[in-house]
N, C-alpha and C positions, 0 to 999 in steps of 0.2 A: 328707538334704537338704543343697544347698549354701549352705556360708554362706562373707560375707566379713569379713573385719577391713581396715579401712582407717583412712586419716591424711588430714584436713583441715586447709589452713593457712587461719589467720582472718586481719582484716585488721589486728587489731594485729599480727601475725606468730606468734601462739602455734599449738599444735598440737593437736588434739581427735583422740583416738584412739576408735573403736568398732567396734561390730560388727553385721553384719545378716545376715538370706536375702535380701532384696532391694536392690542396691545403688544400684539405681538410683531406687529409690520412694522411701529412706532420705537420697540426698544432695538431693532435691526438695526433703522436707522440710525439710533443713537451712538450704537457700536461702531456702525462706518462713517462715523464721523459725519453725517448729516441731518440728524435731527435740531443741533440748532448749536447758536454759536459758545454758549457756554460750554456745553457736554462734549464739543467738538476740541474745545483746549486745554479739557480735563480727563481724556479718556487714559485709561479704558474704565468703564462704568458699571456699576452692578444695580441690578432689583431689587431694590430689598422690602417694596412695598407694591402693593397693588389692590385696591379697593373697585367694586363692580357695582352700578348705577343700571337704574332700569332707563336711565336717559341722560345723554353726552351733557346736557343742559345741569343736571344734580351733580355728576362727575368736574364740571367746570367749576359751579359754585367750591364743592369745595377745595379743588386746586384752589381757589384764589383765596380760601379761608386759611389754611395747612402755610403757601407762601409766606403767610403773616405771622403765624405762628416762631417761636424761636427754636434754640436747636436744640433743647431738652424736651420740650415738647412734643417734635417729629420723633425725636428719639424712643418718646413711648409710647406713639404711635404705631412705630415699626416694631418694638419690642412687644406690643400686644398688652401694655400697660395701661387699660381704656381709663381705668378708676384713679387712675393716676393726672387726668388732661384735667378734670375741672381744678386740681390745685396749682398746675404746672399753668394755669391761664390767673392764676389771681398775680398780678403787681406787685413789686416785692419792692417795698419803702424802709429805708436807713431809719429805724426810729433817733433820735434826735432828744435829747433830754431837753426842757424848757430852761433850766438854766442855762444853759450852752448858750442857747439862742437869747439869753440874755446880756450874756457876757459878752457876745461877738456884736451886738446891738450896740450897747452901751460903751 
């Protein structure tokens, strides 16, 4: 059965990621304030993503990948900026000169 994972932007501007079979029964509820208690104290809500799965099981995995993900990230996600994810997923480390760490050592 087909399932979707999709990205809703709330009106503080945060991002609520989920997953359904029905996508369109699912963002109803979101609107009427019943699909769950985040989107219910954020409304009113918009779509701004929506990916299609040949099975709710692949559409779940990757809600639960995308949730992990940070907010520049989903952002190129939704922007449609695919070549953009494998750098927006590398760790970003303060390089740190070795003397530094010498000096705060000693």
């Amino acid at each position: 059965m087909t399932g979707y994972m999709y990205i809703l932007e709330c009106a503080d501007g945060s991002y609520y990621v989920g997953s359904t079979r029905s996508l369109h029964g699912r963002f109803e509820q979101h609107l009427a304030g019943t699909g769950c208690e985040y989107t219910k104290r954020r409304l009113p809500v918009k779509l701004v993503f929506a990916g299609e799965f040949e099975r709710i099981s692949e559409a779940f995995a990757f809600e639960k990948q995308v949730q992990g993900w940070s907010r520049a990230k989903r952002l190129a996600l939704i922007q449609g900026r695919y070549t953009d994810l494998p750098e927006l997923s590398r760790k970003q480390f303060r390089r740190t000169d070795l003397s530094d760490l010498h000096a705060r050592a000693g």
